[in-house]
N, C-alpha and C positions, 0 to 999 in steps of 0.2 A: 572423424578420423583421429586415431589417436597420434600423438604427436612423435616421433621420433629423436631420438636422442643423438646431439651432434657427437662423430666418429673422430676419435683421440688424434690428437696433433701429432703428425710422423714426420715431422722436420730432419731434412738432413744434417750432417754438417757442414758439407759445402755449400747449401741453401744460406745455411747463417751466414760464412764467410761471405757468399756474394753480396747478403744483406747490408752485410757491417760493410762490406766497400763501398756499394751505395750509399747509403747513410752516410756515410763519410764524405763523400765526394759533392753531398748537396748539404753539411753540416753548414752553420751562418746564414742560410742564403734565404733570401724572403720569401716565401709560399713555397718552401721547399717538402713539404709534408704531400701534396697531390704529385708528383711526380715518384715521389720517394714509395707513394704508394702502387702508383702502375707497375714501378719496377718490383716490388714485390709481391704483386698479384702475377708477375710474369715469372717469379721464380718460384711461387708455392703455386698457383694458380687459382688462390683464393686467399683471405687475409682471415683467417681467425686469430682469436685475443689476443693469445702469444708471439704470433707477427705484428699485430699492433703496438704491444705493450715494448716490445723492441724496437719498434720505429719510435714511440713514444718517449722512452729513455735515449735512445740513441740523440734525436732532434731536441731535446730535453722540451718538448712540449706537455699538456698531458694528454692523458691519455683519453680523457674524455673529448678533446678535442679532435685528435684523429679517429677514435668509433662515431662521431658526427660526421665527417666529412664520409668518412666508407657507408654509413649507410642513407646519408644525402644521394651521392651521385650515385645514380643504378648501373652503371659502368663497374663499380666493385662488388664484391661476392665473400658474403659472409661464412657460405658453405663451400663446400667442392662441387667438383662440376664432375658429373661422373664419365665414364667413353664415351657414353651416347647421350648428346646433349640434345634434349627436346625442347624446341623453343614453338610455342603455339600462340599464331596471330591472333591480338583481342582487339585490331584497328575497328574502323565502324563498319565495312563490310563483313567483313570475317566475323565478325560478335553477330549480327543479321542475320548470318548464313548456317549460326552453330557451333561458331569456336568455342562456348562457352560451355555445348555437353559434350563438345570432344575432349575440353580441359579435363572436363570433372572424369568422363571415361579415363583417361591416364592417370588421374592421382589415385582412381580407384584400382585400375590393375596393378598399380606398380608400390602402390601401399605410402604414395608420399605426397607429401606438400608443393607448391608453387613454393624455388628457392632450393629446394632438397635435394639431398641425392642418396640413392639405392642404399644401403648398408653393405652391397658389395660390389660399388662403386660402379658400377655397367650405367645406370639410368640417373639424371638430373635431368629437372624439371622449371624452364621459365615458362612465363608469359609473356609476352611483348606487346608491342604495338604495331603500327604500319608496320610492314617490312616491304610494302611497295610491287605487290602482286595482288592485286586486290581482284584482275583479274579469274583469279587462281581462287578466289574465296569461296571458303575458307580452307588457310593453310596452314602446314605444319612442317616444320624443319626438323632433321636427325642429324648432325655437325651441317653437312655440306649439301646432303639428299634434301630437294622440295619437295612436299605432297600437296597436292592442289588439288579444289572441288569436294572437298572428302564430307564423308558424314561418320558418326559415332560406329558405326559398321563397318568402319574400313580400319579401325584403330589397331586392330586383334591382328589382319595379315601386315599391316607394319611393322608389329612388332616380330611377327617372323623372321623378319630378314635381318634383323639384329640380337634375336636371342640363340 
């Protein structure tokens, strides 16, 4: 699959301003860079370089050190997340059961990566782990909609009801 090219940083202005108050408001303070981060994956809803490199200057850490901690914890998101977030279980029942050719079904029809999102933003793509329906195995998430029991054949009328 060829690799897709990350989609230009469209920051607002008032996104900065809200940053710089944060930043501000946890400037001095000891581990303040993992908070300083949630709260700006909550205003861009993801942290690419240039949110980084502003937290980085801001906290006067470097910068190398906050792109460790964002892609340490899989809680942060290097890309965007597009409207319909697909998250598909890879716990040990759901991997069993075929999470793994329904992953590969989605990155195929949708032309992207585990991490990515569409080029015109509609489709992002994780993987997960448990998500604690293992009854349901194998499953797959659309933001809030479950699909339980599914096989590689059920991928196509999914996507119906979101395209």
């Amino acid at each position: 699959m060829e690799k897709k090219t990350m989609p230009a940083f469209k920051g607002t202005k008032e996104q900065e301003e809200q940053l710089k108050e944060v930043i501000e408001s946890h400037k001095g303070q000891e581990g303040a860079a993992i908070p300083v981060l949630h709260k700006a994956q909550d205003i861009y809803g993801y942290l690419p370089i240039e949110v980084q490199t502003m937290i980085a200057e801001g906290l006067n850490v470097p910068l190398a050190e906050i792109y460790g901690i964002v892609t340490f914890y899989t809680q942060f998101s290097l890309y965007p997340k597009g409207q319909h977030q697909i998250s598909v279980c890879l716990g040990t029942a759901c991997y069993v059961k075929g999470s793994g050719d329904i992953l590969e079904k989605i990155k195929e029809r949708l032309g992207i990566d585990v991490g990515e999102c569409t080029p015109d933003g509609r489709f992002s793509i994780d993987a997960t782990r448990c998500i604690g329906a293992c009854g349901l195995a194998p499953v797959l998430t659309v933001n809030d909609d479950v699909y339980g029991r599914l096989t590689v054949d059920d991928v196509d009328d999914i996507f119906k009801k979101y395209e």
